[in-house]
C-alpha positions in Angstrom: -23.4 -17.4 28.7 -20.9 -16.2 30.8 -18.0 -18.2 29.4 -18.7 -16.5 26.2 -19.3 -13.1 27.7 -15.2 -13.8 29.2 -14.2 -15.0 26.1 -15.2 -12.2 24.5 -13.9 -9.7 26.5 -10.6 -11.0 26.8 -10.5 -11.6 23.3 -11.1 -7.7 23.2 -7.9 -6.8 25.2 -6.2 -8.9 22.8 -7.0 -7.5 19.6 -7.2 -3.5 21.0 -3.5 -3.2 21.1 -2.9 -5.0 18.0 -5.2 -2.6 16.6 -3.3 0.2 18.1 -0.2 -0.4 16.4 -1.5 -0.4 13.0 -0.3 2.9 11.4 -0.4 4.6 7.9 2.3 4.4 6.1 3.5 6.0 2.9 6.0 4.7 0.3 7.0 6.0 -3.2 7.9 3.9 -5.7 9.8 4.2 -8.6 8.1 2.4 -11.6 9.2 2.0 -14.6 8.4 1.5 -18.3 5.0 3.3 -17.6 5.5 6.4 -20.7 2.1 6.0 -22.3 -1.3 7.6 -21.7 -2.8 4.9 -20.2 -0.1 3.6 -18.3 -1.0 5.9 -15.1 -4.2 5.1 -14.7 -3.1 1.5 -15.1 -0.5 1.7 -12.4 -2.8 3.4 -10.1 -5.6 1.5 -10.1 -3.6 -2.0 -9.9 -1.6 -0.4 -6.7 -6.0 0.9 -5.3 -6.6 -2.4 -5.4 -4.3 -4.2 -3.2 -6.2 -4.8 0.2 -4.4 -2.0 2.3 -3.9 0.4 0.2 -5.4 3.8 1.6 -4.4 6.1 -1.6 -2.6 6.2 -4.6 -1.2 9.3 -6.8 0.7 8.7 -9.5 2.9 11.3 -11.4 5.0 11.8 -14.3 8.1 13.9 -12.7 9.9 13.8 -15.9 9.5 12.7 -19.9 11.8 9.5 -19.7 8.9 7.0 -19.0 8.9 6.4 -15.7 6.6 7.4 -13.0 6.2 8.1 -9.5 3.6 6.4 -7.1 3.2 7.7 -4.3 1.3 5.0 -1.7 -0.7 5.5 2.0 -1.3 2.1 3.3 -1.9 0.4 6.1 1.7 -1.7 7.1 -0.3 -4.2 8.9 -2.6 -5.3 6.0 0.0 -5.0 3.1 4.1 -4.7 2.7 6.4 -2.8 0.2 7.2 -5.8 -1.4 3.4 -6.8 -2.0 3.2 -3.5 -3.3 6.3 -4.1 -6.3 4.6 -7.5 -6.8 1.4 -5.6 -7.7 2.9 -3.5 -10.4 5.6 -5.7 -11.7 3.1 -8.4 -12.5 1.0 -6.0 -14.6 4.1 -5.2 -17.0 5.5 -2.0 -15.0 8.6 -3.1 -12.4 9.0 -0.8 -10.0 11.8 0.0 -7.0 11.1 1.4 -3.6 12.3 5.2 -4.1 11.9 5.9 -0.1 9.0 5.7 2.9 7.7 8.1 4.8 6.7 8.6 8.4 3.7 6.6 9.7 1.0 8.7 11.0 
């Protein structure tokens, strides 16, 4: 019992700094070929559902059929890249347009 009392707590000083640098980060993304209705909704509920995502909002800053999505994640759970993957494999490539500062 006490071996796996020790392992446990030194386990726990492990993970507690790991833990400790995981911040919220945001990114916005550039995505393209997204000028229909539905193409917003798509967009953000493909990038909601990418395990470290935080929040999505997704607008329209112009009429030329792109969109902007603007991301809060987790940059431990999920990267940039994972993030272009998500939306470029349902139709709509997209380019990093710039990150923010990690809270």
């Amino acid at each position: 019992m006490k071996h796996h009392l020790a392992a446990a707590l030194a386990l726990g000083f492990f993970v507690v700094p790991l833990a400790a640098q995981a911040a919220e980060t945001t990114a916005v993304l550039d995505v393209h070929h997204a000028g229909c209705v539905l193409c917003g909704p798509i967009i953000k509920s493909t990038l909601a559902h990418v395990q470290g995502v935080k929040a999505v909002q997704v607008t329209q800053p112009n009429a030329d059929g792109d969109l902007t999505a603007t991301v809060i994640y987790d940059d431990t759970q999920v990267t940039i890249a994972a993030l272009i993957k998500a939306t470029t494999d349902r139709g709509y490539p997209a380019g990093l347009a710039k990150t923010a500062s990690k809270s």
